[in-house]
C-alpha positions as CSV (number, residue, x, y, z in Angstrom):
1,X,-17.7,-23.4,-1.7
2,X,-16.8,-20.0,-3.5
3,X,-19.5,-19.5,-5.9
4,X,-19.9,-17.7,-9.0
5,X,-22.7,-15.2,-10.2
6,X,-23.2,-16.1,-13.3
7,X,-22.3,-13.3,-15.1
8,X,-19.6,-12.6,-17.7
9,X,-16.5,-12.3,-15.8
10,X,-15.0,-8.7,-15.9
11,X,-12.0,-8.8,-18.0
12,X,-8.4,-6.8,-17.1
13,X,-9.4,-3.5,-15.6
14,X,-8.5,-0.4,-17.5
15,X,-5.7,0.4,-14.6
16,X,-4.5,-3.3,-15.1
17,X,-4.6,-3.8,-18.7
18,X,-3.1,-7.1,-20.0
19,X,-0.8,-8.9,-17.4
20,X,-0.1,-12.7,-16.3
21,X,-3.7,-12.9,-15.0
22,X,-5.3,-12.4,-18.2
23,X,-2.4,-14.4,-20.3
24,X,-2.1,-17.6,-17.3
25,X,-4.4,-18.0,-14.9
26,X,-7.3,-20.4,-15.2
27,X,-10.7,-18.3,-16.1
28,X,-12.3,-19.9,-13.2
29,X,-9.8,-17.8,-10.7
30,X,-9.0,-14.8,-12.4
31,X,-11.8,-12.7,-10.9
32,X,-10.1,-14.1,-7.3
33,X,-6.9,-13.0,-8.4
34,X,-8.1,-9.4,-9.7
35,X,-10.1,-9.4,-6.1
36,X,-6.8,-9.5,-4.2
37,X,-4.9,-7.1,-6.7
38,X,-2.1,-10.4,-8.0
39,X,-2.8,-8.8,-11.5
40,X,-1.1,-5.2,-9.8
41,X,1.9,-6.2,-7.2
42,X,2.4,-2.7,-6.9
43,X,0.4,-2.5,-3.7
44,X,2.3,-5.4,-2.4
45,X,5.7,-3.9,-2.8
46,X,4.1,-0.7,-0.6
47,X,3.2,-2.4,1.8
48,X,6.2,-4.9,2.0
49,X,8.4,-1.9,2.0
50,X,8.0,-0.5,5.2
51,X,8.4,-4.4,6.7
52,X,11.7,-4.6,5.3
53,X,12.9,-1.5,6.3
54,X,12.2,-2.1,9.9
55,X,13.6,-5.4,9.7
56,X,17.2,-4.6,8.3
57,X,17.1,-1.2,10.3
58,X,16.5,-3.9,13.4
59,X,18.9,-6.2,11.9
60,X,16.9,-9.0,11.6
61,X,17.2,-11.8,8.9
62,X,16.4,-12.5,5.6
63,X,14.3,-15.7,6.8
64,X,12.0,-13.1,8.9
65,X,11.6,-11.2,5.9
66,X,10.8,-13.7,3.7
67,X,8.0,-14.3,5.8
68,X,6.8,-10.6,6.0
69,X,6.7,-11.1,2.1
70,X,4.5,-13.9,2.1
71,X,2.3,-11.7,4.7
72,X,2.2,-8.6,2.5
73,X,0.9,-10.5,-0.6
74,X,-2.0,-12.4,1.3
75,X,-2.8,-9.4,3.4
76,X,-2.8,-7.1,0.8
77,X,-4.8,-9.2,-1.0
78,X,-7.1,-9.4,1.9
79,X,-7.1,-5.5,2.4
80,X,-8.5,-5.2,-1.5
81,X,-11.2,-7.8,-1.2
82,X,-12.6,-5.8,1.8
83,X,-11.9,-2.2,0.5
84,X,-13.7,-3.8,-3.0
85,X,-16.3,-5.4,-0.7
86,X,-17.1,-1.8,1.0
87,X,-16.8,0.0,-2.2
88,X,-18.7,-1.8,-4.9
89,X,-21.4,0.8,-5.4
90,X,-18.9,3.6,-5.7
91,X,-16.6,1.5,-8.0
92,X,-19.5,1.1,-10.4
93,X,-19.6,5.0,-10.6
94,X,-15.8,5.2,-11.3
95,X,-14.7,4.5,-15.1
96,X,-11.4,3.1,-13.9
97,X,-12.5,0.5,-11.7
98,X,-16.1,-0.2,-12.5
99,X,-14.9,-3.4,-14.2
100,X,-13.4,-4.8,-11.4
101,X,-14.8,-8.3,-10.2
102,X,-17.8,-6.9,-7.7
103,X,-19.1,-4.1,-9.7
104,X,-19.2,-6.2,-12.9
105,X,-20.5,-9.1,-11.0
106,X,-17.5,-11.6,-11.9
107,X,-17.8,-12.2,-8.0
108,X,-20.9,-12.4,-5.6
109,X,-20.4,-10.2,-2.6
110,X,-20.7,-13.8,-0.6
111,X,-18.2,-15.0,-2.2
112,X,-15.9,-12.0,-1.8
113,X,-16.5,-12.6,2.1
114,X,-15.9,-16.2,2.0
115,X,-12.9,-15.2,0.1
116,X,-11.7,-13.3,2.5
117,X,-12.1,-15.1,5.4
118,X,-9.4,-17.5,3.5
119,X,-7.0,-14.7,2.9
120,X,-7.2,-13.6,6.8
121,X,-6.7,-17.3,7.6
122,X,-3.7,-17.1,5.9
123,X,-2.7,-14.0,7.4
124,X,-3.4,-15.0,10.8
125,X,-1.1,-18.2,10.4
126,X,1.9,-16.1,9.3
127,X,1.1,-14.0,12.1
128,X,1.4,-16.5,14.9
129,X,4.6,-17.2,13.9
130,X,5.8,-14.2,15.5
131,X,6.8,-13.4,19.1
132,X,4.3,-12.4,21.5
133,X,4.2,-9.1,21.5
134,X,4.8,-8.4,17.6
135,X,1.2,-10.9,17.7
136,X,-0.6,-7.9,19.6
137,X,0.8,-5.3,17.1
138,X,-0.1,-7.1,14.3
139,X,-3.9,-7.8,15.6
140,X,-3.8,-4.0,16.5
141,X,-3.2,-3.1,13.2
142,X,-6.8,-4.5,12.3
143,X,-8.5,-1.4,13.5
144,X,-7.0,0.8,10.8
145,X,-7.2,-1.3,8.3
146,X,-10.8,-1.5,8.9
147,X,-11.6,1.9,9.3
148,X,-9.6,3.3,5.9
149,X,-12.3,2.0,3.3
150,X,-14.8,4.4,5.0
151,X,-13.2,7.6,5.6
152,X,-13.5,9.0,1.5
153,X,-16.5,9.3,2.7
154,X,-16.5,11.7,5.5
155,X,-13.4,13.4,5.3
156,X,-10.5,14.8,2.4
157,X,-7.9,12.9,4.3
158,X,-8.6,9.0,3.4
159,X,-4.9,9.0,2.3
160,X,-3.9,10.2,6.2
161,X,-5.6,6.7,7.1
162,X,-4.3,4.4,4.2
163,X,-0.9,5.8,5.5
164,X,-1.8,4.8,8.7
165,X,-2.9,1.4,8.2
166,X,-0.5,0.7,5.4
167,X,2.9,1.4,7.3
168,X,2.1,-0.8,10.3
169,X,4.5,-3.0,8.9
170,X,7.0,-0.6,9.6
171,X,6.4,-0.9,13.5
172,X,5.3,-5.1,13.2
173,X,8.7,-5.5,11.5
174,X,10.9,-4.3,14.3
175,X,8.8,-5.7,16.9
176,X,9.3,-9.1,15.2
177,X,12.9,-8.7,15.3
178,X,13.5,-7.7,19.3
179,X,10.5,-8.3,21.0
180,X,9.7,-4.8,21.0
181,X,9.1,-1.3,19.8
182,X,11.7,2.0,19.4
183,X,12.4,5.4,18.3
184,X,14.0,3.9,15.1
185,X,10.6,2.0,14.3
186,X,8.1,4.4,15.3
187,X,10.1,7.4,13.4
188,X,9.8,4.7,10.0
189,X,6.1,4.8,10.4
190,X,5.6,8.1,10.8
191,X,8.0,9.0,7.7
192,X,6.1,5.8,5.8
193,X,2.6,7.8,6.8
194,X,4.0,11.0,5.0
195,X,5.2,9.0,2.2
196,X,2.2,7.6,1.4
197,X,0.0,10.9,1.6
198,X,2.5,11.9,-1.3
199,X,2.0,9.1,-3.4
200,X,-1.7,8.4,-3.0
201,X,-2.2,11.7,-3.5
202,X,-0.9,11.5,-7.1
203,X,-2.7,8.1,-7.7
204,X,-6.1,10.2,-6.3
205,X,-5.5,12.6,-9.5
206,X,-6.1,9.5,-11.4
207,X,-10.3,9.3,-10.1
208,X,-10.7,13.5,-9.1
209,X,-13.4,14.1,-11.6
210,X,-15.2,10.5,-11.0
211,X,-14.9,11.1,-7.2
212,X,-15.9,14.8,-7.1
213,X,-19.4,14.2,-8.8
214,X,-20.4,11.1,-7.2
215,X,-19.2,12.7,-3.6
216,X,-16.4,10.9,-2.6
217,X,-13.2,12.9,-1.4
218,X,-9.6,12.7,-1.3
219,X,-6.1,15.2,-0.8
220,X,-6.5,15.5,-4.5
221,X,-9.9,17.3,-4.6
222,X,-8.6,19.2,-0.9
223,X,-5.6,20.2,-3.2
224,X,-6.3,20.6,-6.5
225,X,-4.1,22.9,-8.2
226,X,-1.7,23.0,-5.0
227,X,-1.2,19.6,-5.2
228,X,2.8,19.9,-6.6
229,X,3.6,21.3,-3.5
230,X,1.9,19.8,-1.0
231,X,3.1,16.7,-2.4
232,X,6.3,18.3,-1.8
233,X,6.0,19.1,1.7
234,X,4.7,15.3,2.2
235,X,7.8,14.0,0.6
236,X,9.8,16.7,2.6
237,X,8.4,15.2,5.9
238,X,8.7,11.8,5.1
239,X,12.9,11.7,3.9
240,X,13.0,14.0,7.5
241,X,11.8,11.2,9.4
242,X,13.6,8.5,8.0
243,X,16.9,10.3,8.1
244,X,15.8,10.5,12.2
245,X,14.6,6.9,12.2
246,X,18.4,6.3,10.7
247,X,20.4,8.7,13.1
248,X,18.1,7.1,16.1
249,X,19.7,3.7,14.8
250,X,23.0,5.3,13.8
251,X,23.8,3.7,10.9
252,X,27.0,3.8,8.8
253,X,28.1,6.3,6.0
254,X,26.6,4.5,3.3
255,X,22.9,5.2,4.8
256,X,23.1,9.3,4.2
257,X,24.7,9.0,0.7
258,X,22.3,6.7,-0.4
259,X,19.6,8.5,1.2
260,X,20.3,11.4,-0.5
261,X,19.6,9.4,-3.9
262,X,16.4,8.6,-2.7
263,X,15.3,12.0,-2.3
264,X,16.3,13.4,-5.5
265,X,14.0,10.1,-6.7
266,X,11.3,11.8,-4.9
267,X,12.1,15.2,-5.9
268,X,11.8,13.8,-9.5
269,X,8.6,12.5,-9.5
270,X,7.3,16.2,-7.7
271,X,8.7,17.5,-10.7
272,X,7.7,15.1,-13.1
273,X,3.8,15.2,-12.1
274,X,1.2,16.4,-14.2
275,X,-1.9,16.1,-12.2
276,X,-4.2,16.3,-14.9
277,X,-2.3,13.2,-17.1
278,X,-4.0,9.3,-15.3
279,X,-1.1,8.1,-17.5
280,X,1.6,10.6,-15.9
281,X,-0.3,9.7,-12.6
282,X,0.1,6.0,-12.3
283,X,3.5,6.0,-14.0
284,X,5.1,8.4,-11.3
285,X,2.6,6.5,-8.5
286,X,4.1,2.9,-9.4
287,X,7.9,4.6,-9.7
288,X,7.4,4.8,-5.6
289,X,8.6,0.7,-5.7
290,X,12.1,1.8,-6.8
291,X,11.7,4.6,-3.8
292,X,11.6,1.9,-1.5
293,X,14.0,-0.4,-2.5
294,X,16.4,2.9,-2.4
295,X,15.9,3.3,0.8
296,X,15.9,-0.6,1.9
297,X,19.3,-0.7,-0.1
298,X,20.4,2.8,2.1
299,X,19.3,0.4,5.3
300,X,21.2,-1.8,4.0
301,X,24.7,0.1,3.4
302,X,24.8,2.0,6.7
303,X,24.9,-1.4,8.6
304,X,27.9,-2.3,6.5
């Protein structure tokens, strides 16, 4: 049974404040649900994105992704308990998240584990309902996932690896849909890892001071002033690929028109950033849902 510690249960953290959690949930589950991020589906739609791409760039159906949706919210979920799990001393340090369920002690670290084992469950049910081979992508994905939580640590580049793990989706999507992988998928997942050094690299601004005197690194301390453009060469990079990942697929007109209004997106938020403003930070960082359902729609129109 999922114990409790005791202690007062951390209320909506200061990135999170006041959301269905807080206003719905029963108090006996909220910490869970803060554990596994429910309270901020932003995560979930980055992840998810990358899934649906690959699927309607494979032309696959709107049942399969239905299920990849159902996958991204438990996994995602799963992915936060054990990043919290890993982090917990460093998140104490951190004003933004050191009222987050661990850190505050709203949740034993047991618990946390035994939670996760239930999410993973989950996860691996979803997961066997998938072909053979998309089964041994989706395991292999395990590896990054695991390895992400660590590298602030030991390197500048712990977005390079959250790209990494968090774009699988991107390769499990199209190799649920044939059986297999291609240049379409693998150029999606290499365009969804430059994406994501671009974004996370304006959500790092958000922690720079925090993680620059208790140690802990990230693009945004590496960058620092230079940030605008390097977000700008990430962004660069990533519309490149996808436009390849769509001319390897060779979709219809309606893909390049559409994908054109999805990089003036991005060029607006490059624009828009001031690195030094959390508030102008998370805004433009949570504006990168509406980049991927511009993109999902450009899928979309190009097989029209």
């Amino acid at each position: 049974m999922i114990e409790f510690t005791g202690k007062k249960q951390a209320g909506a953290t200061q990135d999170a404040p006041g959301n269905w959690v807080d206003w719905y949930a029963p108090a006996r589950v909220r910490p869970y649900l803060r554990l596994a991020r429910l309270d901020r589906p932003i995560g979930t739609w980055l992840l998810l994105w990358p899934c649906l791409w690959s699927i309607a760039l494979a032309s696959g159906g709107v049942w399969l992704m239905i299920v990849f949706a159902l996958g991204a919210v438990v996994m995602r979920g799963a992915g936060c308990t054990f990043n919290d799990i890993v982090d917990r001393d460093l998140d104490a340090k951190v004003t933004r998240t050191a009222n987050r369920p661990l850190p505050s002690g709203a949740v034993s670290v047991p618990a946390a584990w035994m939670f996760l084992a239930l999410q993973c469950s989950a996860g691996l049910l979803i997961l066997l309902s998938l072909n053979s081979f998309a089964i041994g992508v989706g395991v292999a994905s395990l590896l990054p996932v695991a390895i992400y939580p660590f590298m602030k640590r030991v390197t500048y580049w712990p977005q390079l690896f959250l790209g990494v793990a968090f774009n699988w989706g991107a390769l499990l999507g199209w190799a649920a849909v044939t059986g297999g992988l291609a240049a379409p998928a693998i150029l999606l997942y290499l365009g969804g890892i430059f994406w994501t050094l671009g974004y996370d690299t304006i959500y790092a601004h958000q922690d720079k001071d925090d993680d620059a005197l208790i140690g802990v690194k990230s693009t945004a301390l590496k960058f620092g002033a230079r940030s605008k453009p390097a977000i700008a060469a990430f962004y660069l990079g990533a519309l490149g690929l996808f436009a390849l990942a769509g001319w390897a697929a060779a979709p219809g007109w309606g893909f390049w028109s559409l994908l054109g209004l999805a990089g003036m997106h991005l060029a607006w938020q490059v624009i828009s950033l001031q690195s030094d403003n959390p508030d102008n930070c998370l805004r433009l960082f949570r504006a990168n849902r509406d980049f991927g359902a511009l993109l999902f729609v450009a899928i979309l129109a190009g097989g029209i």
